[in-house]
N, C-alpha and C positions, 0 to 999 in steps of 0.2 A: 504494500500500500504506500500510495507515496505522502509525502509530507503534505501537511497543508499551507495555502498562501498565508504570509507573514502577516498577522492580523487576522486575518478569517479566522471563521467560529469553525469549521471541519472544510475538510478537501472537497471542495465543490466538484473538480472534474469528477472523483472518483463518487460522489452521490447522485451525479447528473446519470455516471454509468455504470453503476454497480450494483448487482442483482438484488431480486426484491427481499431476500434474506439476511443482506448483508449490511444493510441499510438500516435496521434498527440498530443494532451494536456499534455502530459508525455515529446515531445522532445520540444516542444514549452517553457515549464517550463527548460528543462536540461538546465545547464552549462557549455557550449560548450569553454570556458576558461578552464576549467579541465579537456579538452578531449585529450586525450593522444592514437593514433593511433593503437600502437603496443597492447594497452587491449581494446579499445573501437570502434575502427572501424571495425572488423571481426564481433563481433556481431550483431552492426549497418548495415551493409549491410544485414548480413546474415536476418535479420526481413525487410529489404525493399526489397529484394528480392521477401518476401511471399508477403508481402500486393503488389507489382507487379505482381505476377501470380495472387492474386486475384480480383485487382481493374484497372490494368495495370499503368502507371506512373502517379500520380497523385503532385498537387500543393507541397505537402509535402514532397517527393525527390527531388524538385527543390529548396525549403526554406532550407532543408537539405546541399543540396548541397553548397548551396551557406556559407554555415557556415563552413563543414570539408575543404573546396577548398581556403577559405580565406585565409590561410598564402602562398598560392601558391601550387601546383603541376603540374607537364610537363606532355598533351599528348603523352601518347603513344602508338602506332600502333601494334596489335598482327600481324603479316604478312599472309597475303592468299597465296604469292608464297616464296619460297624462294629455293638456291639452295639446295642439299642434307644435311642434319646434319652429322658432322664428329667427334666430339666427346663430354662427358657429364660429368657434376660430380654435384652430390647431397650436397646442403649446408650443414655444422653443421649439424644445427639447423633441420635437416631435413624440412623446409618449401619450398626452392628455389631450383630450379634448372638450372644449367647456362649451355647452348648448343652452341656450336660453329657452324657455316655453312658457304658457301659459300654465294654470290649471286647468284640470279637469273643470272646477267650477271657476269660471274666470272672475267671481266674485271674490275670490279667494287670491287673487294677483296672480303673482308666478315663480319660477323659479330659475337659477341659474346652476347645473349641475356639473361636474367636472365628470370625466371619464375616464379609464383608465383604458388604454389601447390594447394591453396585452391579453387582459383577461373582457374586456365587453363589457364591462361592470362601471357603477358607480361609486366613487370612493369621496364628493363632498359635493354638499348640497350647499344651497346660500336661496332663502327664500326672500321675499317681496311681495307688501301686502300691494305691492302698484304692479299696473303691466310691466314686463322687462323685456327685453332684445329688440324692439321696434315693431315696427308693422312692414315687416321683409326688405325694411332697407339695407341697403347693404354696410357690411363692415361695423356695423352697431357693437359687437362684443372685440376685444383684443386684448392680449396678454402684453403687460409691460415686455421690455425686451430682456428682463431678470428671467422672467418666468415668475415669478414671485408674487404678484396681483393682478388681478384681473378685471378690465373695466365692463361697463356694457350702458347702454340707453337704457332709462328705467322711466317708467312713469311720463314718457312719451316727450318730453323735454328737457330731463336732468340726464347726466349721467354719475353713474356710484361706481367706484373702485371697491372689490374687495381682498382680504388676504387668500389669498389659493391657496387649497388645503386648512382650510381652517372654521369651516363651516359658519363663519359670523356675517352680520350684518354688515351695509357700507361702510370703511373708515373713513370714506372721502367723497364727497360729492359736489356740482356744480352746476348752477343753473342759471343761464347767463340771454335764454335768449326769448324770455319773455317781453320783454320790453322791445328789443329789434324783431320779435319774429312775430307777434299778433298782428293777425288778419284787423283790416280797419272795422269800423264798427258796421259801416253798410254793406260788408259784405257778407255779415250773419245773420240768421236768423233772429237767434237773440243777442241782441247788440251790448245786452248788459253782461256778458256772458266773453265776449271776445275781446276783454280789454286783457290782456299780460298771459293768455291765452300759452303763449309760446309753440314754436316749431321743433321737431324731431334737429337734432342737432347731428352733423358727424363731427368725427374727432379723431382723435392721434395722439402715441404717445412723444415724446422727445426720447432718443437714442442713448440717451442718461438715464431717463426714466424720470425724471426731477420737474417735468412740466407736461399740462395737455396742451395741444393744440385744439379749441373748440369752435366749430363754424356757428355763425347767425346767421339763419333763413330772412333776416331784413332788407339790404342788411343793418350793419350795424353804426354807431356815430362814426361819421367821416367817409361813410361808404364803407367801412371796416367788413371784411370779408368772415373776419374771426377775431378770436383771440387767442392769448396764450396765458395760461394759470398755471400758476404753482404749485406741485403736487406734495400736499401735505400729509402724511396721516391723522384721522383726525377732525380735518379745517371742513365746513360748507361753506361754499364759496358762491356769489351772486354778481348780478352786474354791476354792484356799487362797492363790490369788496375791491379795497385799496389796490393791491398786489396784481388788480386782472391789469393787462396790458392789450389794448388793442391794437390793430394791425390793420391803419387806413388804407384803403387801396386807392390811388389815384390814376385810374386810366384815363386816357384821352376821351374827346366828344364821340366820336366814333365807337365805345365802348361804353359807355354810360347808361345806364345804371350798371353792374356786373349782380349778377347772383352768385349765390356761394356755391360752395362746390357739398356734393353729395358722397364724394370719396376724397380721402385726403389718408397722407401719410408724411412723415416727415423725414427729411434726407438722412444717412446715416454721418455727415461729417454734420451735420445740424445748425445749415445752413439756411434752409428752407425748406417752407413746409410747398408738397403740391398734389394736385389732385384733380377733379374733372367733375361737372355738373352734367349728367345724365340719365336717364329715369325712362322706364319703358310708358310710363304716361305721359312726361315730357310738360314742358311749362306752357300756361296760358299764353298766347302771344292776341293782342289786343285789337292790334290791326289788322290782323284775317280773323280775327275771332274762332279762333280754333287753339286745340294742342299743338306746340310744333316741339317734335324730338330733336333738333337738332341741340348738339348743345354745346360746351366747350370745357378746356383747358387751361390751366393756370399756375402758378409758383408764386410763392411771397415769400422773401427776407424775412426772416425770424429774429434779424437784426433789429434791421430801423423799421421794420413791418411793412414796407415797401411793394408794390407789383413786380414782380421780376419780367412775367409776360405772360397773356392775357393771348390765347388763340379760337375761336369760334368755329365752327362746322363742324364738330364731333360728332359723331353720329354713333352708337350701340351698333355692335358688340363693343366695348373696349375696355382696354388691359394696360397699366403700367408694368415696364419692365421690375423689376424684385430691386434693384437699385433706385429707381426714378430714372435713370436715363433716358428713356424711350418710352412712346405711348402709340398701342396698337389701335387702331378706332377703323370701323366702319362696315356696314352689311354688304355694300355692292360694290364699293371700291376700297384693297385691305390697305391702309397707309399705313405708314411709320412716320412719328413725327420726333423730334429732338428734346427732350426731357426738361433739358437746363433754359432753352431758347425759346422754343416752340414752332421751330424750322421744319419745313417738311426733310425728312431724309427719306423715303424711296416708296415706290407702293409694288409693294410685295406682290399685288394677285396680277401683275403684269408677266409673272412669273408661270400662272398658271395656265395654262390653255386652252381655257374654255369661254363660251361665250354665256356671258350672264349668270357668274359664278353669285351663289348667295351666300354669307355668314353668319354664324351664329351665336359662334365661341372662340373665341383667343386665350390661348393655357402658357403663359409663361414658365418654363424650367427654372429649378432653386436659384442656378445660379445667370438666368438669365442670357444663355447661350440659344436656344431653343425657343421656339414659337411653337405648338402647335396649334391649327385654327381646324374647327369644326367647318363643314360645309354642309347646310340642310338641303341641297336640292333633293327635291322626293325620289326622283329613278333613283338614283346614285350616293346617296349620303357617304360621307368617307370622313378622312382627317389629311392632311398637308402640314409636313412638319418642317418649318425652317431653322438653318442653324446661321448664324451671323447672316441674317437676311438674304440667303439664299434657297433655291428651294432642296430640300434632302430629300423627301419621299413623300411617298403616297401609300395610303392604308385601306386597301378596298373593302369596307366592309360596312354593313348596316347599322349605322348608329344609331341610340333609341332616340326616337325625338324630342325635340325641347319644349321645357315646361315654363313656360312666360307666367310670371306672375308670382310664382311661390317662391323659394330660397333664393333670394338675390344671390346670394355670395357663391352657391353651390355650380360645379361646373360638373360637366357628364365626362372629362377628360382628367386626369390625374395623373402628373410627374412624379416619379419614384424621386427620392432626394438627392440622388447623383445624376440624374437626368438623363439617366441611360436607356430607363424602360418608361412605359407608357400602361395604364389602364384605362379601359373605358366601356360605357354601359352603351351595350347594343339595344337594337329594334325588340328583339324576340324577349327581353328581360333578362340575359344574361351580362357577364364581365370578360373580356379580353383583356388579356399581358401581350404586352408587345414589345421586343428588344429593339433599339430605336435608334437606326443606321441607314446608308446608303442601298441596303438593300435587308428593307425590315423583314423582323420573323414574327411570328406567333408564338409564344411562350406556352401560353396556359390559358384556358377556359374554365371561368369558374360557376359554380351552380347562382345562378340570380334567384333574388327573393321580389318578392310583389311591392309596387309603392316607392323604388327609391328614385330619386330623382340625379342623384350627381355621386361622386367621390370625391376620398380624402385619403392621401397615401400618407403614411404615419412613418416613423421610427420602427426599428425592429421589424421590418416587412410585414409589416400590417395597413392592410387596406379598408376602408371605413366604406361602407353605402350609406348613403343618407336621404328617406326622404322628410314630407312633413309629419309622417308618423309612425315613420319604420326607422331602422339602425342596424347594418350591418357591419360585423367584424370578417375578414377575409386572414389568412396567412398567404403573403404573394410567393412562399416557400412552398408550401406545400400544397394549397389550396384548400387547405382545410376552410369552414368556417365555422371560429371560433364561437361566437355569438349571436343571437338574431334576437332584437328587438321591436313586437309592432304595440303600441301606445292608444290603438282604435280598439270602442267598444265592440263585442260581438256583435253580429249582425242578428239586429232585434233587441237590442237593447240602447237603452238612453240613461243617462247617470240617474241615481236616485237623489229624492229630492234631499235638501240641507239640512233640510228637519230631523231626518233620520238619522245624522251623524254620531256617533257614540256625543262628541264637542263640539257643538254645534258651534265655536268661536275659532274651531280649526277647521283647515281643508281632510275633507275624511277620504280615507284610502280603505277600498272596498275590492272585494273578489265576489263572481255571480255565484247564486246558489239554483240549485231546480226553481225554486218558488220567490225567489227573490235577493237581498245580499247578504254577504257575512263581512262586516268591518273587521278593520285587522288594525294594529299600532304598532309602529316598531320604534324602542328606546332608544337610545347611546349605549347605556349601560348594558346589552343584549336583551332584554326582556323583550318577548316578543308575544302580543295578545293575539292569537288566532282560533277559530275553532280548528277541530284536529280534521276534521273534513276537508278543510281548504288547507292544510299547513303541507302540504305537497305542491301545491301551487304557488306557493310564496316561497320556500324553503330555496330555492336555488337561487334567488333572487336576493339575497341579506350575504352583507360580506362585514367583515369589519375590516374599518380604513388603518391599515397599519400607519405610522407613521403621517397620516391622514393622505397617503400616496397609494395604495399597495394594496389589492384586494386580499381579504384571507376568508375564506371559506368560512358560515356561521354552520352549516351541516358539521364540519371537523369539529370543534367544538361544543357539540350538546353534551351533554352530562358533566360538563365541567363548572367550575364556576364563574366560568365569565355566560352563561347563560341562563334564562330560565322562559318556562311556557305558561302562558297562561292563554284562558279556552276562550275569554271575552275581553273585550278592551273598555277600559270603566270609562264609565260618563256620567253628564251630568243628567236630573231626572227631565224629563218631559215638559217644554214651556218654560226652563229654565231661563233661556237665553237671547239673547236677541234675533240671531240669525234665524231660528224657526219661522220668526214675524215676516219675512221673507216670502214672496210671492212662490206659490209650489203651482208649477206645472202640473195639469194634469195628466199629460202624457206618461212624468216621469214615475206613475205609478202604474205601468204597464212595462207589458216585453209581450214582443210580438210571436207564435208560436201556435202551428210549425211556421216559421218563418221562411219569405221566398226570397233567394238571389240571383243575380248572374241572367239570363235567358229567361227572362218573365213572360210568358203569353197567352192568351185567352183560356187556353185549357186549364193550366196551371191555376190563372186565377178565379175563373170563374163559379167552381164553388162557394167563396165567397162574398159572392155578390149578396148585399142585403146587411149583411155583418158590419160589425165595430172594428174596425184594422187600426192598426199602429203603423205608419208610415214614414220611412226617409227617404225623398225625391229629389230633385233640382226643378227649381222652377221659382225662375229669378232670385235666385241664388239657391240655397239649401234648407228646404221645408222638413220639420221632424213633428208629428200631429199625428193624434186620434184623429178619424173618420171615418165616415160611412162608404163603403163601398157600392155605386148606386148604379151602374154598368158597365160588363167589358162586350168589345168585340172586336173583330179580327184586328181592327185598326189603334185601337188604346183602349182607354178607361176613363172613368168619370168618377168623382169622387167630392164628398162633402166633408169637407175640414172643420174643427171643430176650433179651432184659433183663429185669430185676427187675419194671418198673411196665408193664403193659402189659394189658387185655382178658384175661378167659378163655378158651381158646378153642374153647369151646362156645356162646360169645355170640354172637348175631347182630348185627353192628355195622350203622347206618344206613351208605348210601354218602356223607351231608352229612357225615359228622366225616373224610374225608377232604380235607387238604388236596394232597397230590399222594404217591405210589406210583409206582414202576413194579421190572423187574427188577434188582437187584443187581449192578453190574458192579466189579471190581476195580480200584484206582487203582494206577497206578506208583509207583515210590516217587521223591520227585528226583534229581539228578543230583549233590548235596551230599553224598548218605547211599549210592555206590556204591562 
């Protein structure tokens, strides 16, 4: 056996490979005083992992346990529901990734969770009684450039830093663009209502970490595009705190008024900040009285706050290079323009040879070598990959189409971090690996899951799907995939109301039952309130956050003392509280059953015609309602809603805006509220 490394707690080669027998006497001997987390407990899991596929949990993940778990670590809950994810940003480090969402009950705010990449898990939470991560702006969340906090848009106007890894509240927050970003009073409804209103702000960190960069949607005094604040822990900072510094933009007549930019980052010599104003809605433009997308580019001195340069006809798709040098913009003609100046330097799709090439996507490589750009024509979808603005290759194959409207940030193309390979989500719902040279290969094809929308290539060859309610973990080694996450309710079901909460002053986390829910609570301290009927369904889902980094298994663990079970999660009694007072849907007191999906049509549904249905459809926008089923035929259905927003019901509805229907069944009420 060989020695172990200098410091380490036992010989990691030799645990990583050494038989399932030989491995207890190996950790029984280690030195779990020289165990140090960030190098020793990725491997340590990753060998109790195997000897659990092959022996299932034995005495020795719970002797284990009880030794990494001793200096303490907090339960925590990977979430089965949750509302939509809103936006995302990749650690450093590439290991973590921190997603912002709603709640299930968006009355409830939301949450910002951290990821752990290895394991698919959640390892720290950070809640918010306000919305968090925007409304699919882009770039809302980022990680200092430490790694060590992490910002996001909260409450649709501020943004809050918090510590990563450390499950607390904001230290820091700033809200600076009330005053420059309210809409005037004639343009609202209620005018009494749109004074300091404030606009979704972007923002950036400084390459110190020591200051934001925050834009105002005004803009701001002096034309000021943004500004720059101090990053304190601790400080809430406004537009009259001393220390903000604003940054006049002064363009010529020919540029006046400027709007601020909707993406911004700031250089790494920290010189200036730059970025680009574009949006697939695109700004009011007065004089044609319509939306016009075009939209433009810019730089400001972080110095004297100065305009560096100011360039217009941007148009979507578009990408800054990972430096700032270079900025890729346009659907039907690809340009390249000059980062620092705002100079045209070359237009790439003169390169290509086609006539009436369309774009979609521009995927910059880590280090900026590399272009890939998506191309949606329908025959022919493919990728075009440049390297120093030349063309390298072409990728014949069916990409999955793009999803306008939902994860700004999220792209259907993903660069490995040496920029050598490529992934990306085809037509059919699968993943391609692609080695990315003058004459490309296919690497690997991976199993695609339903729902995601784009990628994220990680650290440690881990590849992320993402969509607004799904999460996939990939090994770009093996192809294994490690994790799958989807966040939607079953199909026929709608949340229960808030009344029903075990704490009706908390967001309640529920699992379905036959008849209705069983509430669940999970501690810090491992206590974990479930009925034993659902504790199979939660159980893989609870890890405790080593080091508040680092998943550990809570299954390892049972019978020791860092855990305990209990059958019900206590509350308070009945009428308690305020949240009850709360308007209760009546739908949310049904589930629909047998419930129909997928290929709805007359046959299927017409036994119920005459019946009470529970229904979820599209029909200007997305209807969830009891009603009466009142006729089908070859052609749709008709149907009587029993809510405010819903179909006439003399319309003939297609059977495609059904997402699923069936009969109306009553739920129980639980076992808290008898």
């Amino acid at each position: 056996m060989s020695a172990p490394m200098p410091g380490s707690f036992t010989d990691l080669v030799e645990l990583l490979h050494g038989s399932d027998e030989a491995i207890e006497p190996m950790l029984k001997r280690a030195d779990f005083g020289s165990f140090v987390a960030s190098r020793d407990l990725p491997p340590l899991r990753a060998r109790l992992l195997r000897l659990e596929r092959a022996k299932g949990i034995t005495d020795l993940h719970r002797w284990v346990s009880e030794k990494v778990l001793e200096t303490g670590a907090p339960l925590v809950e990977t979430p089965r529901y949750t509302g939509r994810q809103r936006s995302f940003a990749l650690s450093p480090c590439g290991q973590y990734l921190a997603i912002t969402s709603a709640r299930v009950d968006p009355f409830f705010g939301g949450e910002l969770r951290i990821w752990e990449l290895a394991t698919g898990r959640v390892v720290d939470v950070h809640g918010f009684d306000e919305g968090v991560g925007g409304r699919r702006e882009p770039s809302c969340v980022q990680w200092s450039p430490s790694g060590q906090w992490v910002g996001t848009v909260f409450n649709d106007v501020e943004v809050g830093v918090v510590r990563a890894f450390s499950q607390g509240r904001p230290s820091f927050t700033v809200d600076v663009t009330r005053r420059w970003g309210s809409p005037p009073p004639g343009a609202s409804n209620r005018p009494e209502g749109a004074e300091k209103r404030g606009h979704l702000p972007a923002w950036c960190w400084s390459p110190d970490e020591t200051h934001l960069f925050v834009s105002t949607p005004g803009p701001g005094p002096d034309g000021a595009l943004g500004c720059i604040v101090p990053f304190r822990e601790g400080a809430a900072l406004n537009e009259d705190s001393e220390d903000v510094r604003w940054c006049p933009a002064r363009p010529d007549a020919a540029h006046a008024p400027l709007k601020p930019h909707t993406w911004i980052r700031w250089s790494q010599d920290g010189s200036r900040v730059y970025g680009y104003r574009c949006s697939r809605m695109g700004d009011w433009d007065d004089k044609a009285n319509e939306y016009t997308r075009i939209g433009s580019a810019s730089a400001i001195d972080t110095g004297n706050g100065a305009l560096r340069f100011h360039t217009g006809g941007v148009t979507l798709p578009v990408a800054f290079s990972p430096d700032g040098s270079r900025l890729a913009h346009g659907s039907e003609r690809l340009e390249l323009i000059d980062g620092h100046t705002g100079q045209h330097i070359a237009t790439l799709s003169q390169q290509i040879a086609e006539k009436d090439p369309t774009f979609s996507e521009f995927v910059w490589s880590p280090d900026g070598r590399r272009l890939a750009v998506i191309m949606d024509d329908y025959s022919r979808p493919r990728v075009c990959v440049f390297e120093e603005e030349k063309l390298l290759c072409r990728l014949e194959f069916e990409v999955s189409p793009a999803t306008p409207g939902t994860l700004e940030d999220i792209r259907r193309w993903a660069w490995s971090p040496d920029g050598s390979m490529g992934a990306c989500l085809t037509r059919d719902g699968g993943v391609e690996l692609w080695a990315i040279g003058p004459a490309p290969r296919r690497i690997r094809r991976l199993a695609g899951v339903g729902g995601l929308e784009g990628l994220v290539w990680g650290a440690d060859d881990t590849l992320v799907g993402m969509g607004l309610s799904t999460l996939a973990f990939w090994s770009t080694t093996s192809g294994e995939l490690r994790a799958h996450a989807s966040f939607d309710l079953e199909a026929g079901r709608v949340p229960p109301p808030a009344s029903w909460y075990p704490s009706p002053e908390e967001p309640g986390r529920f699992l379905p039952t036959e008849r209705g829910w069983a509430f669940t609570r999970v501690d810090p301290d491992g206590t974990v309130f479930c009925p034993p009927e659902q504790r199979e369904q939660l159980e893989p889902r609870l890890m405790f956050s080593v080091s508040g980094r680092y998943a550990w298994p809570w299954r390892w663990a049972v019978g020791t003392r860092h855990t305990r079970f209990e059958e019900r999660a206590p509350g308070a009694a009945k009428g308690a509280s305020g949240k009850e007072a709360r308007y209760t849907h009546p739908h949310s007191l049904y589930r629909a059953h047998p419930v129909l999906t997928g290929d709805i049509r007359r046959d299927s549904l017409a036994p119920y015609v005459g019946q009470r249905v529970l229904v979820y459809m599209g029909y200007h926008g997305e209807v969830t309602d009891l009603a009466t089923l009142l006729a089908v035929t070859k052609k749709g259905f008709r149907i009587r809603t029993e809510g405010y927003v819903g179909p006439p019901p003399e319309e003939l509805l297609p059977f495609s805006l059904l997402y699923w229907i069936g009969p109306a069944v009553p739920l129980e009420e639980p076992e808290h509220l008898d």
